[in-house]
N, C-alpha and C positions, 0 to 999 in steps of 0.2 A: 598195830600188833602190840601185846602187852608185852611186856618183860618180864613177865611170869611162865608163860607159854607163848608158842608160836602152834601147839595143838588145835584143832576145831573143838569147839565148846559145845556138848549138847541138851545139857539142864543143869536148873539150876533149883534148889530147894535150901530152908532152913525154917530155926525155930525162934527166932530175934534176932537182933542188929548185929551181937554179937558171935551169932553163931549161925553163919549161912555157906553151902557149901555147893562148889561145883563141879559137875562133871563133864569128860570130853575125850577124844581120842589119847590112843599110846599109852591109856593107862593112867592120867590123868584127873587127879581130884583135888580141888584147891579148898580150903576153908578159910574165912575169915573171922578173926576173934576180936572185932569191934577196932582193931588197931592197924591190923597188914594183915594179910594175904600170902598163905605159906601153902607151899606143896604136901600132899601127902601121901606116904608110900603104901601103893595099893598089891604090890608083889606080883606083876603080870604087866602085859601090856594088853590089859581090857579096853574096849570103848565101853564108856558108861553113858547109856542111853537118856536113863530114867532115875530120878529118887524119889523117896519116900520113907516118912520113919514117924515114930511117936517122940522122939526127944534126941537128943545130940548122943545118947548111948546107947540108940534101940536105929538106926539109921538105915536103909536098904537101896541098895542100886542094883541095874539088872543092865547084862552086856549084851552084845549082838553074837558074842560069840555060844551065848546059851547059859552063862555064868549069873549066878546073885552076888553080890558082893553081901557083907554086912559088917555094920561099923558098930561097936562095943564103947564107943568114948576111947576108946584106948588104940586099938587095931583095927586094920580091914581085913576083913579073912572070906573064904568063899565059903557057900551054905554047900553042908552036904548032900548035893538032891542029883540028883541023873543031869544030860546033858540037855536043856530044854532046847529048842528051835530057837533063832540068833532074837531074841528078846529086846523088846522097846519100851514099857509101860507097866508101870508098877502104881496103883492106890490103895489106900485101904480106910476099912472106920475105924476098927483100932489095932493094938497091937497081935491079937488073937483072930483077927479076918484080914489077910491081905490078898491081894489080885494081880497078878503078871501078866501083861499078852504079849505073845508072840506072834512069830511067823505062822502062814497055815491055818491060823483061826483057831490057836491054840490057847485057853486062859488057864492059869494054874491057882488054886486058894491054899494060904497058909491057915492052918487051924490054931498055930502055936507052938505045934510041933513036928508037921511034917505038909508038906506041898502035893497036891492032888490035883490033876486035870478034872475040866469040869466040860461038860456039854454044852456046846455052841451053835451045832448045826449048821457051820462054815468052816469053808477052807480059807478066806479070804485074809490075807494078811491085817493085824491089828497094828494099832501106830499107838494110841494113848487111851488111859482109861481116868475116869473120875468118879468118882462116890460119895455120901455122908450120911451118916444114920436115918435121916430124913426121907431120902430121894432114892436110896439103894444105888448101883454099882452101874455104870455105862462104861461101854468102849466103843472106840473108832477107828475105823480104818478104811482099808484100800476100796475104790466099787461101790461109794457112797456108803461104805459098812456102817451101821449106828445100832449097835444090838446096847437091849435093857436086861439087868439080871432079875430074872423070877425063880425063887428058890436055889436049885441047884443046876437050873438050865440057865442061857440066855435065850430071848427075844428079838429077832430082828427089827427096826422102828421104819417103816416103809417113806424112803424119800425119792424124787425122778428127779435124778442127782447119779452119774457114777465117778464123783471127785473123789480126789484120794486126799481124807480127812485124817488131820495131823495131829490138833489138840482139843481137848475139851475143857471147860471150870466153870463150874455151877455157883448158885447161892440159895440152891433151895431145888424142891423138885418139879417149882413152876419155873425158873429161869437159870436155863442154861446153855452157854456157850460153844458152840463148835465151829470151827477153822479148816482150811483145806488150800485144796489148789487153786487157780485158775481165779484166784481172788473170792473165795466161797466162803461165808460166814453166814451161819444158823442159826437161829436160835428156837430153843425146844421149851415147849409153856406148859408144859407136862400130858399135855393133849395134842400137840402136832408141833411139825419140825417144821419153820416158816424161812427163808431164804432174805437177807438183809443184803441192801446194796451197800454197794461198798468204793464203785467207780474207779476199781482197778484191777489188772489179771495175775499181778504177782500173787507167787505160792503164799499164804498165812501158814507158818510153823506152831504158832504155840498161843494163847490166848490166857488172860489171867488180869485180875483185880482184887484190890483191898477192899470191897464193898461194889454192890449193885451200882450204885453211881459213878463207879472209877474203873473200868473196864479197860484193858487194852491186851492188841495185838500182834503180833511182829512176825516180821519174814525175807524172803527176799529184798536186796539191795539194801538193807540197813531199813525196811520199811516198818513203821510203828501209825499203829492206829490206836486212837483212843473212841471212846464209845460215846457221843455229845447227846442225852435223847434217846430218841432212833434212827442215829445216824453215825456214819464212821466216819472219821474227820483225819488225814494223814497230819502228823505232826514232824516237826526237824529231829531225825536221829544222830546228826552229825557223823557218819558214819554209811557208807556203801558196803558194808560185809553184810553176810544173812546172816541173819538174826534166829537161834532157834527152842529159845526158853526165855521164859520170862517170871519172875516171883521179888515178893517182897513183902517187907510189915505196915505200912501204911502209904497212905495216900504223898508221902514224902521221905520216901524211905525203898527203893524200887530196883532189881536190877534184872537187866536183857544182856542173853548171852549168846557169840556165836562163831562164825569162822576165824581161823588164824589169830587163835587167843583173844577175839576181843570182848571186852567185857564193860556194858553201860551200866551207867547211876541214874538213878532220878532222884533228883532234890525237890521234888516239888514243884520247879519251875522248868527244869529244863535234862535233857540226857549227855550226861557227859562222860567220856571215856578214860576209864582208869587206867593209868601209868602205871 
């Protein structure tokens, strides 16, 4: 347990070494400024699901309670929008397209100035979404859910699969990542969703890498898998809590976040648990 929090941690995002920030139950938001790790006061007791933002002053988090948060460099204040469905997943390409899903098989787009539901064609619950100018907008969720956005609808992407998928991170619109239960890891070559073993049944929460050749995964029991190839290889997490976000700046520079405040490093060589 850190001594920061004793909260569950449930993402983590930033924009450099010095400025990386995370979220997690009771409200909950730690930032780190290259030196320590301080609290910051978010005026509620939200869970913060998801982040996402263009810079440390343009910054967005989305709660389960139906809440956006948004952080100005300066404050966190909640966006004035209606009450959305308890909310997990937030991406965007830039600051003027962003994408929230929710419960229900609800997604919402920001234009820049105001939040609009958009058509899905599902009720199925969404868990995480990923996008980049290149590849356009995916989300995932509950029932094998893997919808693509086309224009102002989405697309369902057909797989015989009904795992319930947690995280996605691409590198482009031929190779992209997706995670789930029951130890499920996909990967999407822009023409079909192919099923990758993996030789384990724990849940995968979240998936993410500094480059196509540095992949990895995390989930239950403190489990972390990095991508060797075409193969998932378990590595020593030091650490039994689940694991349920992961992000970082490079290949030595890395952190995994998750139950009862804990919160790992990667140095390059190894995941070690900050104090």
């Amino acid at each position: 347990m850190s001594s920061l929090t004793s909260s569950h941690l449930l993402s983590v995002y930033g924009f450099s070494e010095s400025e990386v920030f995370i979220g997690g139950a009771e409200g909950t938001i730690l930032k780190y400024d290259g030196k320590e790790w301080n609290k910051m006061e978010t005026g509620g007791r939200w869970t913060v699901k998801d982040m996402w933002g263009t810079g440390p002053d343009n910054l967005f988090a989305v709660c389960t309670d139906g809440k956006i948060l948004h952080y100005n460099g300066q404050e966190w204040k909640p966006e004035d929008t209606e009450n959305f469905p308890p909310m997990s997943g937030i991406c965007g390409i830039s600051g003027n397209e962003i994408y929230v899903g929710t419960r229900l098989g609800k997604i919402a787009r920001f234009d820049g100035s105001e939040w609009k539901y958009m058509k899905t064609n599902t009720e199925v619950d969404i868990a995480r979404l990923w996008g980049s100018p290149e590849s356009g907008m995916y989300a995932v969720g509950f029932d094998g859910l893997i919808l693509k956005q086309e224009g102002d609808t989405w697309r369902r992407l057909t797989i015989n699969s009904n795992a319930e998928l947690y995280g996605i991170y691409g590198f482009g619109p031929d190779n992209i990542y997706i995670v789930g239960s029951d130890g499920m890891i996909y990967r999407f070559n822009g023409n079909e969703v192919t099923e990758m073993p993996t030789r384990t049944g724990n849940f995968f929460l979240d998936v993410w890498g500094p480059s196509e050749e540095f992949v990895f995964a995390v989930g239950d029991e403190g489990m972390i898998m990095y991508l060797d190839g075409d193969q998932w290889t378990q590595i020593e997490s030091n650490t039994e809590e689940y694991l349920t976000g992961i992000w970082g700046t490079s290949e030595e520079n890395m952190y995994a976040v998750g139950d009862n405040g804990i919160i790992l490093h990667w140095d390059g060589e190894d995941w070690k648990e900050i104090e």
